[in-house]
N, C-alpha and C positions, 0 to 999 in steps of 0.2 A: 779815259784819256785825262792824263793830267793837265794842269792850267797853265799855258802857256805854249803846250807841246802842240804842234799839228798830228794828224792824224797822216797817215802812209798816203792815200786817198787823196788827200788834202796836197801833199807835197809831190806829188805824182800829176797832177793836174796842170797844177802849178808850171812841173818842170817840162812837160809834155809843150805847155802854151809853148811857154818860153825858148823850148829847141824849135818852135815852128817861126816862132818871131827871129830865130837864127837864122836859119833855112832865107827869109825873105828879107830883113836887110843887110847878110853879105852878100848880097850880088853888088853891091856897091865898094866901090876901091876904098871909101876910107866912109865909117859910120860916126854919125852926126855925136854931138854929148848927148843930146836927146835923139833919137830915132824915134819916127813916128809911125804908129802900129794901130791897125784896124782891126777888132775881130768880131764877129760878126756868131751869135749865136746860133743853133738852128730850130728855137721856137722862145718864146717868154721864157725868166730865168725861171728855172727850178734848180734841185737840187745840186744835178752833173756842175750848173754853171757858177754855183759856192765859190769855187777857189777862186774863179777869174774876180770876182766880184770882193771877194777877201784880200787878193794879192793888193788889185787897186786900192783899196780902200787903207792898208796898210803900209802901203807904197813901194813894193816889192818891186813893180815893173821899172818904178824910178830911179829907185838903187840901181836897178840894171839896164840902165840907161835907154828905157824907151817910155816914150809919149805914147800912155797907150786909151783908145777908144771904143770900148764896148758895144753894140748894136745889137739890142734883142733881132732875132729871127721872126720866121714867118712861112718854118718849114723849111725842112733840106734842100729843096730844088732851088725855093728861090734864095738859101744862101749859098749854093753853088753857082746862079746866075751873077750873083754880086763878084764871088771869087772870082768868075771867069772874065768879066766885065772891070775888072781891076778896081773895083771900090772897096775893097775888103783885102788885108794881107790875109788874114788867117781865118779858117769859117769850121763852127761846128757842123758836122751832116753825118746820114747814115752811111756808112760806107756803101750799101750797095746802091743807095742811091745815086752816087759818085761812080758808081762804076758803070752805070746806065748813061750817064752825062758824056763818060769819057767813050762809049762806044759811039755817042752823038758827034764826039768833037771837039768835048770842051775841053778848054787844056788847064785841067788839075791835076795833081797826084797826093796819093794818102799821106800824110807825116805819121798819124798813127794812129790807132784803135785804143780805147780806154774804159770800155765797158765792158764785165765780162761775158755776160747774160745778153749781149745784143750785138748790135754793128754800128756804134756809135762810133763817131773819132773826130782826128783836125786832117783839115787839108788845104792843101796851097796853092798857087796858081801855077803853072811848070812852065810858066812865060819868062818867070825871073831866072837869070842866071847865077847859080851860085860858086862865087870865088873863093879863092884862099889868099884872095890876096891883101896888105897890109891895113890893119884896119878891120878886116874881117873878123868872125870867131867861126868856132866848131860846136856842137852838142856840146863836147864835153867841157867847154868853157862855163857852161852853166848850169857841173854837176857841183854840190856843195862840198867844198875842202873839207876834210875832217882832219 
């Protein structure tokens, strides 16, 4: 990898976060200059959680107008309890451990899977509603222009 370049992996992560941070503040009619964004790890960082901790640090989420707050984990369930409990917009976990959750009741749904070799992903709370209405974005709002 040359210096300067991100890695595919890298900008993948990144962009994954970031459509999930779409997904939860347009349910709102008109977003903040700053939007404020919670994501919540699903154990201590290690590697997967690179990007989030590079974007920050580089101030990617700020360019992209959200206030955003990191929270190491403490395992999939209990950041699916956080997600479900609205202290979290966005949580890393295993997907099927999410799908064990959602058989219980809890009201998440997947944004996406990211690992290939496993059932890691993001997911979100399915309490928020999401609009198109002014003010709002889409995914593709925060693919990069070429």
């Amino acid at each position: 990898m040359r210096k300067g370049k991100l890695s595919r992996g890298v900008r993948l992560v990144v962009l994954l976060v970031l459509t999930a941070a779409g997904f939860v503040v347009s349910h709102s009619t008109k977003v903040t200059a700053q939007s404020s964004l919670t994501i919540v790890t699903d154990w201590a960082p290690y590697g997967v959680h690179g990007p989030l901790f590079l974007a920050a640090q580089r101030g990617w989420f700020k360019d992209a107008g959200l206030d955003v707050t990191i929270l190491d984990g403490k395992g999939s369930a209990s950041s699916l309890q956080l997600l479900g409990a609205e202290k979290a917009d966005v949580a890393f976990v295993q997907l099927s451990t999410m799908a064990a959750a959602i058989d219980k009741g809890l009201p998440v749904i997947s944004v996406a899977g990211f690992v290939r070799s496993g059932d890691n992903g993001t997911a979100r709370s399915s309490r928020r509603r999401i609009s198109r209405a002014s003010g709002s974005f889409t995914p593709q709002d925060r693919l990069p222009r070429r």
